[in-house]
Residue frames as a rotation matrix with the C-alpha (Angstrom) as fourth column:
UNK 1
0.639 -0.637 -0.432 90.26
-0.715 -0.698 -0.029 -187.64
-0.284 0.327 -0.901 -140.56
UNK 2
-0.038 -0.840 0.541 91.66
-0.426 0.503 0.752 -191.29
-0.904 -0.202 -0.377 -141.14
UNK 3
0.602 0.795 0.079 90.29
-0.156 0.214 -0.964 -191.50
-0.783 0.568 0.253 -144.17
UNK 4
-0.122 -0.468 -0.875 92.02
-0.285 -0.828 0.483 -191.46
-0.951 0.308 -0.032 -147.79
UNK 5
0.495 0.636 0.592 89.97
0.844 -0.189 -0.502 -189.88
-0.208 0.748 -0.630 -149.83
UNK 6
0.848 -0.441 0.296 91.74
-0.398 -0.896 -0.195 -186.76
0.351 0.047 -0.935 -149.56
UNK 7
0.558 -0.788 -0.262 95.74
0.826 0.559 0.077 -186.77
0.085 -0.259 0.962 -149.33
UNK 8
0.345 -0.511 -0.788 98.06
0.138 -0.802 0.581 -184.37
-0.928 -0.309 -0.206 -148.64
UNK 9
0.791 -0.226 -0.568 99.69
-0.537 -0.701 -0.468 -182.15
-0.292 0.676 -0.677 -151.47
UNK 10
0.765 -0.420 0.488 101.92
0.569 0.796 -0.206 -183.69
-0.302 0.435 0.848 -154.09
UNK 11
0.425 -0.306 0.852 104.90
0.626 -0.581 -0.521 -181.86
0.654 0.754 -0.055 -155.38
UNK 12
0.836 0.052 0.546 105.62
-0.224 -0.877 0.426 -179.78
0.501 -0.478 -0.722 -152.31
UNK 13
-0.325 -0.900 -0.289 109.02
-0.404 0.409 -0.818 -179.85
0.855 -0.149 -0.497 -150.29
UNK 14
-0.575 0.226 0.786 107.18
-0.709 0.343 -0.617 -181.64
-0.409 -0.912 -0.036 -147.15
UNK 15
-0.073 0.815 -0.575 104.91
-0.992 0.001 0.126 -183.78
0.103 0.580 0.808 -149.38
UNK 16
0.237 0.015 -0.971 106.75
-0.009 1.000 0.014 -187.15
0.971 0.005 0.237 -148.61
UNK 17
-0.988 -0.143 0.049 107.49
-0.068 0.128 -0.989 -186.13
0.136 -0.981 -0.136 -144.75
UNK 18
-0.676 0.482 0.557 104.02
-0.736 -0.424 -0.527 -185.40
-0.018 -0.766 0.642 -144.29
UNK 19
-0.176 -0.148 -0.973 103.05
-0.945 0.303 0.125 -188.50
0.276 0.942 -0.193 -146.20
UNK 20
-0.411 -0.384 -0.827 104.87
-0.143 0.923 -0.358 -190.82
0.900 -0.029 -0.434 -144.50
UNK 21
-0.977 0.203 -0.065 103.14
0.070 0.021 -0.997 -189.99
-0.201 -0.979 -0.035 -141.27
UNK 22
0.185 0.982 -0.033 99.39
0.431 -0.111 -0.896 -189.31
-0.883 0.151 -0.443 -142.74
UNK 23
-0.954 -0.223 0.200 98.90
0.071 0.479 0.875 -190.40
-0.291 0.849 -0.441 -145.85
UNK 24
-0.385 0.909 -0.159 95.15
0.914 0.399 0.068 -189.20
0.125 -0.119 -0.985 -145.40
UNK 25
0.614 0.748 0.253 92.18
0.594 -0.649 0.476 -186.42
0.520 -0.142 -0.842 -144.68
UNK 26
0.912 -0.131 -0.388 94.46
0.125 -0.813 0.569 -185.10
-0.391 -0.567 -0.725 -141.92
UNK 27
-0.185 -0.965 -0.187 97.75
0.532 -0.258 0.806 -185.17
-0.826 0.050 0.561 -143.59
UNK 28
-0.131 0.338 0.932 95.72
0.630 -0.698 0.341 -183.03
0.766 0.631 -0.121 -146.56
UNK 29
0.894 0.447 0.023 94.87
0.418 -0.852 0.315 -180.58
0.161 -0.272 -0.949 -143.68
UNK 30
0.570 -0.814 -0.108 98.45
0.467 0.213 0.858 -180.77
-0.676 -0.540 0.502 -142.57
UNK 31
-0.290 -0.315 0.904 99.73
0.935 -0.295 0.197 -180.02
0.204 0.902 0.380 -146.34
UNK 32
0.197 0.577 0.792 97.42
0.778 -0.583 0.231 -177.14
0.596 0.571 -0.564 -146.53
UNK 33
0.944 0.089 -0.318 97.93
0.258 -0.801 0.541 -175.64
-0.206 -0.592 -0.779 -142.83
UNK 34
-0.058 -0.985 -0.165 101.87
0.732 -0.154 0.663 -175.73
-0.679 -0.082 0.730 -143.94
UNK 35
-0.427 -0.340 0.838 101.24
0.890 -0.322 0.322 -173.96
0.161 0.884 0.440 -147.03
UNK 36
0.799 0.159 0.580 99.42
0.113 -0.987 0.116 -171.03
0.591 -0.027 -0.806 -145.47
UNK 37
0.781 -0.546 -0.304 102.42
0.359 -0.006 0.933 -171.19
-0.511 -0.838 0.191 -142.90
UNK 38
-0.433 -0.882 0.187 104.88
0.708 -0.204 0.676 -170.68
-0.558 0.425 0.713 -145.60
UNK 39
0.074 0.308 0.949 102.81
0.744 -0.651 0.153 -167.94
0.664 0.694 -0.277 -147.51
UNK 40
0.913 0.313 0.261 102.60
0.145 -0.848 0.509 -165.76
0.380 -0.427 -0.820 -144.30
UNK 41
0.487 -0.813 -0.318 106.15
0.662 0.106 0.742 -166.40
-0.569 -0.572 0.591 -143.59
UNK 42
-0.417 -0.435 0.798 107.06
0.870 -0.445 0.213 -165.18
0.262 0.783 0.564 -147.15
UNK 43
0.420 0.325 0.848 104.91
0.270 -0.936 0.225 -161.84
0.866 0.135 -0.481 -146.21
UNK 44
0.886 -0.296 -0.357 105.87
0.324 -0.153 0.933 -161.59
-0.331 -0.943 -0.040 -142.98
UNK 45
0.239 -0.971 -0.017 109.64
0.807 0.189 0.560 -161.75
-0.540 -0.147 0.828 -144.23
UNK 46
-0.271 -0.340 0.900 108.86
0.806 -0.591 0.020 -158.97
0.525 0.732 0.435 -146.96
UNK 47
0.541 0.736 0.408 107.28
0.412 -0.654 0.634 -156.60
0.733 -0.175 -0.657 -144.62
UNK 48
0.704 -0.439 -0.559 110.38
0.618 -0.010 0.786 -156.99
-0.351 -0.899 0.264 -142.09
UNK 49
-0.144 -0.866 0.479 112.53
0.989 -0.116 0.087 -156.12
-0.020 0.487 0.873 -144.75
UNK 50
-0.188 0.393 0.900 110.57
0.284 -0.855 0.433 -152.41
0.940 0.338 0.049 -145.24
UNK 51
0.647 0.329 0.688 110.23
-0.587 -0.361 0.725 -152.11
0.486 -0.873 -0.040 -141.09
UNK 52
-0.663 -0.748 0.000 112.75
-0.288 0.256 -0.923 -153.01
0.691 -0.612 -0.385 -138.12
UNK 53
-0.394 0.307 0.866 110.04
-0.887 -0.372 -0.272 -152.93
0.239 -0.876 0.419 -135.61
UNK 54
0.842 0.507 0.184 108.78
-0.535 0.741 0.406 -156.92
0.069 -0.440 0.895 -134.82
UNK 55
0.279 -0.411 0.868 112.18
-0.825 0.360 0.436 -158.00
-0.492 -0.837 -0.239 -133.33
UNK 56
-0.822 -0.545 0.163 112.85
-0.555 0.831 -0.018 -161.25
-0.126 -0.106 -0.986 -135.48
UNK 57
-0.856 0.489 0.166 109.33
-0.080 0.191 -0.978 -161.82
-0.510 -0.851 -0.125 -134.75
UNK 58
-0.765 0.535 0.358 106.37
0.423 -0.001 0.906 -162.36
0.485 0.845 -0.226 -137.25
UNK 59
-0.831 0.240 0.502 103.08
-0.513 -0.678 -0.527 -160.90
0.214 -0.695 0.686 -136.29
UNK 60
0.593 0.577 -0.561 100.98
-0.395 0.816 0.422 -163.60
0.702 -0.029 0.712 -136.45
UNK 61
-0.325 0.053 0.944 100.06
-0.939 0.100 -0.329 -165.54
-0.111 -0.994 0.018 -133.43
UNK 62
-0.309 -0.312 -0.899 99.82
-0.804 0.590 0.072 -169.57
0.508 0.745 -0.433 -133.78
UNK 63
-0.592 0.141 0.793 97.29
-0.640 0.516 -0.570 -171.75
-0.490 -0.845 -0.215 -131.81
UNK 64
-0.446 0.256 -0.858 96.27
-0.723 0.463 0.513 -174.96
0.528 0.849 -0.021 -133.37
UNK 65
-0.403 0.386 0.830 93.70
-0.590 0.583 -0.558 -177.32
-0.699 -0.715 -0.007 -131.32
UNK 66
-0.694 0.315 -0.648 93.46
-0.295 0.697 0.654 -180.75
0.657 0.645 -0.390 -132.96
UNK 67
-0.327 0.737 0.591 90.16
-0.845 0.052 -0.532 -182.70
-0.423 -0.673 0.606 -131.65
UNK 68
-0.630 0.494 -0.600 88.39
-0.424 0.428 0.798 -186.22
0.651 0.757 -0.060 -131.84
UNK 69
0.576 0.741 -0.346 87.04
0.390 0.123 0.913 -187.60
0.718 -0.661 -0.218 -128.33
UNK 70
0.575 -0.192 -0.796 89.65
0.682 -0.425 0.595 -185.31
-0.453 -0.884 -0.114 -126.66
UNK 71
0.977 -0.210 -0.034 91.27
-0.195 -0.947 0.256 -181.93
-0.086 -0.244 -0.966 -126.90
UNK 72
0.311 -0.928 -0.207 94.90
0.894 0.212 0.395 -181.84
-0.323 -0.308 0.895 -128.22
UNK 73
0.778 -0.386 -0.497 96.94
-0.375 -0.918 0.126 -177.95
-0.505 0.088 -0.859 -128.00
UNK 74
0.738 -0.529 0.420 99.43
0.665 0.460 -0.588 -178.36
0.117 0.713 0.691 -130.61
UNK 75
-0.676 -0.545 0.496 100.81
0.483 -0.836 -0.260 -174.98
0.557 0.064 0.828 -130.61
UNK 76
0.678 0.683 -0.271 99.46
0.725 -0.563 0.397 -171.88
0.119 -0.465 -0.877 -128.56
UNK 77
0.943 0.163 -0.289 100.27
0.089 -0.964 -0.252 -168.77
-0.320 0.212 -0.924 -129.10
UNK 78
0.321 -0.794 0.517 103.27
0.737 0.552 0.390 -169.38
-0.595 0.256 0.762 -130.81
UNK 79
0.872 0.110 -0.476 105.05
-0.073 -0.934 -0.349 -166.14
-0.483 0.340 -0.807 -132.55
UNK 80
0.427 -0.877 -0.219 108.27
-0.719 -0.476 0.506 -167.49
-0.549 -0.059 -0.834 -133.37
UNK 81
-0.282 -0.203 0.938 108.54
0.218 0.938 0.268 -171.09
-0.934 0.280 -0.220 -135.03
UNK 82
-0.591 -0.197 -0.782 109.27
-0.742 -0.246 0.623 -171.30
-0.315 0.949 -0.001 -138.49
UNK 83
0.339 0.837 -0.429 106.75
-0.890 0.434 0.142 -173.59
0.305 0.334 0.892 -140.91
UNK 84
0.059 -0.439 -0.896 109.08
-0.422 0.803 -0.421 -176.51
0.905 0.403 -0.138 -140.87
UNK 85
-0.994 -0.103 -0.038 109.30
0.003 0.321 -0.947 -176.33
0.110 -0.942 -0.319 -136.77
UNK 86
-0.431 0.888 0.162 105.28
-0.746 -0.250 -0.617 -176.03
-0.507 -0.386 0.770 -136.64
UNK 87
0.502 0.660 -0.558 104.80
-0.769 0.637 0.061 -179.25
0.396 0.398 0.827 -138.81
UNK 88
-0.537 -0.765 -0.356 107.32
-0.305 0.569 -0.763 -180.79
0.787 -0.301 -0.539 -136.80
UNK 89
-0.941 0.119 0.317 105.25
-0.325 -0.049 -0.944 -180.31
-0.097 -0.992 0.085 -133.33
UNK 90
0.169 0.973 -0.157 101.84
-0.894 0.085 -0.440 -181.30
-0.415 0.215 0.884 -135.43
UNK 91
0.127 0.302 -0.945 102.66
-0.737 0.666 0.114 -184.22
0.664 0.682 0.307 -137.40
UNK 92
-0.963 -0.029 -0.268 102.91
0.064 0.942 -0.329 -186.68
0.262 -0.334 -0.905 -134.25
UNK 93
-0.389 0.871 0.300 98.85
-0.720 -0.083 -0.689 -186.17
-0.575 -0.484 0.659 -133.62
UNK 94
-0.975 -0.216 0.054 97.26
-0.109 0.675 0.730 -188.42
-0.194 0.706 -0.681 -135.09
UNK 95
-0.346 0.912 -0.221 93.71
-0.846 -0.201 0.495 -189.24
0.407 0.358 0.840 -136.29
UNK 96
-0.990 -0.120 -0.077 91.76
-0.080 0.914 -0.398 -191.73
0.118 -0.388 -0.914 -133.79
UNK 97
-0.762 0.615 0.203 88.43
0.203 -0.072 0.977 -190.68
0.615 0.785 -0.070 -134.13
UNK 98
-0.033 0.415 -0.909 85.51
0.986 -0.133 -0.096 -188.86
-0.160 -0.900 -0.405 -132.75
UNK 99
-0.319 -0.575 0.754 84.39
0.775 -0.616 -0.141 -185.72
0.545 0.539 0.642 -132.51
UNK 100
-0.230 0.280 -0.932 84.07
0.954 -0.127 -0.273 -183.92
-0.194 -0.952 -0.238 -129.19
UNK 101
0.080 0.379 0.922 82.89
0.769 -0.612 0.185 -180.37
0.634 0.694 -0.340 -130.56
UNK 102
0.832 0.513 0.210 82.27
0.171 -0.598 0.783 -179.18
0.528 -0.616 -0.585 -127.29
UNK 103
0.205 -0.919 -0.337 85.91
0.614 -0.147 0.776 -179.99
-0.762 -0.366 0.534 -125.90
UNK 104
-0.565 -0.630 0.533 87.31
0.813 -0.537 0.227 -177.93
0.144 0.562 0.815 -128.93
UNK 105
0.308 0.288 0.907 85.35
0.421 -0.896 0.142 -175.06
0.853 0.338 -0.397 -128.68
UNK 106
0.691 -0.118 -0.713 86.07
0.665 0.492 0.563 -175.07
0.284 -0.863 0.419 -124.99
UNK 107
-0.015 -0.994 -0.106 89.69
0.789 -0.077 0.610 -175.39
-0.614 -0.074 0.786 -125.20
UNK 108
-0.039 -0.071 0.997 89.42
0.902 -0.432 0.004 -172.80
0.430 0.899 0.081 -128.10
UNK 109
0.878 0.341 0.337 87.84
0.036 -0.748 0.662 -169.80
0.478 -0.569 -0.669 -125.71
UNK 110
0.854 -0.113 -0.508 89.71
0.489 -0.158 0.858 -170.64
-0.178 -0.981 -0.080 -123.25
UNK 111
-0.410 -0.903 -0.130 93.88
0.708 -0.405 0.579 -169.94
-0.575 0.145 0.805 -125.14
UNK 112
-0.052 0.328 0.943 91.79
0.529 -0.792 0.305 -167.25
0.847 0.514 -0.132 -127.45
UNK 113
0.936 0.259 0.241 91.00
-0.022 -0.638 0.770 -165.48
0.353 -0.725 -0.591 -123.28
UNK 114
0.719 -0.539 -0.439 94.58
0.641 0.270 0.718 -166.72
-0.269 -0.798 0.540 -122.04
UNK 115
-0.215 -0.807 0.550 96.16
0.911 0.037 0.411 -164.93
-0.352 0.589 0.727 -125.08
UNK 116
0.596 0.719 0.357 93.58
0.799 -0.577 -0.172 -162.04
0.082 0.388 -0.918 -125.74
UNK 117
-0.680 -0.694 0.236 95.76
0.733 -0.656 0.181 -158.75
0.029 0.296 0.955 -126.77
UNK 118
0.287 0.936 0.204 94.39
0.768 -0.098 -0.633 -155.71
-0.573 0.338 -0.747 -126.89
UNK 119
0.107 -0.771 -0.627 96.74
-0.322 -0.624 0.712 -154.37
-0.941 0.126 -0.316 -129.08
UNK 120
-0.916 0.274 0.294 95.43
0.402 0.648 0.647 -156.92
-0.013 0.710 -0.704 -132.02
UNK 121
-0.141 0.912 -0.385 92.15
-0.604 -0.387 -0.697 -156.09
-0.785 0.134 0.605 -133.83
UNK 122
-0.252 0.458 0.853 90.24
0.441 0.838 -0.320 -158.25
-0.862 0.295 -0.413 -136.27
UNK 123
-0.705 0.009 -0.709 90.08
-0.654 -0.394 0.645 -157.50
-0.274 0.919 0.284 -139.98
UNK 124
-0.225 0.799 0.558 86.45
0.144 0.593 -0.792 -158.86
-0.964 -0.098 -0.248 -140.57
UNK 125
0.835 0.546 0.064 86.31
0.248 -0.270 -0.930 -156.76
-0.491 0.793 -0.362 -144.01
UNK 126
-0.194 -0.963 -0.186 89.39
0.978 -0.204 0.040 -155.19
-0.076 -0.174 0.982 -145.61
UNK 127
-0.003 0.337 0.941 87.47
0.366 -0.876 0.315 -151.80
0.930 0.346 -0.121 -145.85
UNK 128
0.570 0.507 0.647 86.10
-0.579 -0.311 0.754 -152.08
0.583 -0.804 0.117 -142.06
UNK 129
-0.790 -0.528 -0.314 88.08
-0.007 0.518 -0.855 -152.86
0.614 -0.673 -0.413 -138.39
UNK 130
0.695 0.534 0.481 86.02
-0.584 0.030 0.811 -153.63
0.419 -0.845 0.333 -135.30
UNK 131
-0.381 -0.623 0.683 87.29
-0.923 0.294 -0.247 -154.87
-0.046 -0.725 -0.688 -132.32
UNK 132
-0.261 0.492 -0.830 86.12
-0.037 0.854 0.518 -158.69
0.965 0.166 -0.205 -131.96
UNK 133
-0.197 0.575 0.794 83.84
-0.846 -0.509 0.159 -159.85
0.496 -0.640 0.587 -129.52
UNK 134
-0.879 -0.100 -0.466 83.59
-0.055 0.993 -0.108 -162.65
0.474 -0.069 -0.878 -127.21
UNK 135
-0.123 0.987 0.099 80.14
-0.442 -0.144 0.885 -163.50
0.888 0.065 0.454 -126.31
UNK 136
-0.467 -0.223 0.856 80.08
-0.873 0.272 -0.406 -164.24
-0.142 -0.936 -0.321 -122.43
UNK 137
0.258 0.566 0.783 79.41
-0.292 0.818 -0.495 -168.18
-0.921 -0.101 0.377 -122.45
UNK 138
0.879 0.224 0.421 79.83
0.227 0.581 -0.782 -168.74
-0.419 0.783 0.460 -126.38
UNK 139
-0.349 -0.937 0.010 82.73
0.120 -0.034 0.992 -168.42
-0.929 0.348 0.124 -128.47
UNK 140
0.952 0.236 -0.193 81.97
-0.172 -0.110 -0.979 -167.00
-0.253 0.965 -0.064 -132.37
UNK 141
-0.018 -0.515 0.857 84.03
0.432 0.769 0.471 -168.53
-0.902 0.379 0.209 -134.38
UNK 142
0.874 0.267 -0.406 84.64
-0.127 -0.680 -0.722 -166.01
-0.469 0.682 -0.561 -137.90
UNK 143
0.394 -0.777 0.490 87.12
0.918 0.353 -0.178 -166.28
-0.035 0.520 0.853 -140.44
UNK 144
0.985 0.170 0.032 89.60
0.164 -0.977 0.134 -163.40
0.054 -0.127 -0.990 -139.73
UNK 145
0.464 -0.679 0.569 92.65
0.340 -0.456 -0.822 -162.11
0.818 0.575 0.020 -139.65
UNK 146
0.910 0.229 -0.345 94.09
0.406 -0.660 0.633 -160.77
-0.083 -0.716 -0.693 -136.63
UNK 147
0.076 -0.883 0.463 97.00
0.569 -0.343 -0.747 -158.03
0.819 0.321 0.477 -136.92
UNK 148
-0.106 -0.703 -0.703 98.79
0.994 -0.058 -0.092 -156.11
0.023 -0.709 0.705 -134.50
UNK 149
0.741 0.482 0.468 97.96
0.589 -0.801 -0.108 -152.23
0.323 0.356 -0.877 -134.55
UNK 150
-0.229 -0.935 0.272 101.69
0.811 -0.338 -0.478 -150.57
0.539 0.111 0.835 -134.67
């Protein structure tokens, strides 16, 4: 991730903060995880406006495990920080290299079980819900959504 080949977004209002700290592979992931941060804020903020009922509160949940020969929790379960305070608490990690797979999935199971809701459901399709499933022992790993069921 110390690489740079890949840089963070140009043009953006964080583009020379995130820059000046990683100037590289991870300050391009950095760029990118901010911009979905600020796209679900912007929904988040239009949906509050049409409903009283999440407190201040977005519904998205925020756990970010960085990894190279060890296991760093950035955030964990985190409902309440705005984008700018969530690249604040990521951009001191840095990229030192390595890649312990097995510590990140791990650590991944473990705040996905500390944090597990069942009041959240997984939006695998937008046609079809299913609860999600942890496989005793493994951890699946699916690109998803998870929302709150009102």
């Amino acid at each position: 991730m110390g690489y740079n080949d890949r840089r963070p977004l140009q043009g953006t209002p964080v583009s020379a903060q995130i820059a000046r700290h990683h100037d590289d592979r991870l300050g391009a992931v950095y760029s990118s995880i901010y911009a979905f941060w600020t796209s679900r804020q912007a929904a988040s903020t239009s949906n509050q406006s049409s409903s009283s009922q999440t407190n201040g509160r977005r519904r998205d949940s925020y756990s970010m495990i960085l990894f190279d020969h060890e296991v760093a929790r950035c955030l964990e379960n985190d409902f309440s920080s705005l984008p700018d305070q969530l690249l604040a608490r990521v951009l001191p990690h840095s990229a030192r290299g390595g890649t312990a797979y097995d510590l990140a999935l791990q650590e991944a199971q473990s705040v996905m079980t500390r944090h597990w809701s069942t009041e959240r459901y997984a939006s695998f399709a937008p046609e079809r819900r299913t609860k999600p499933k942890l496989a005793t022992g493994r951890l699946w790993l699916s690109s998803c959504r998870m929302e709150n069921v009102a």
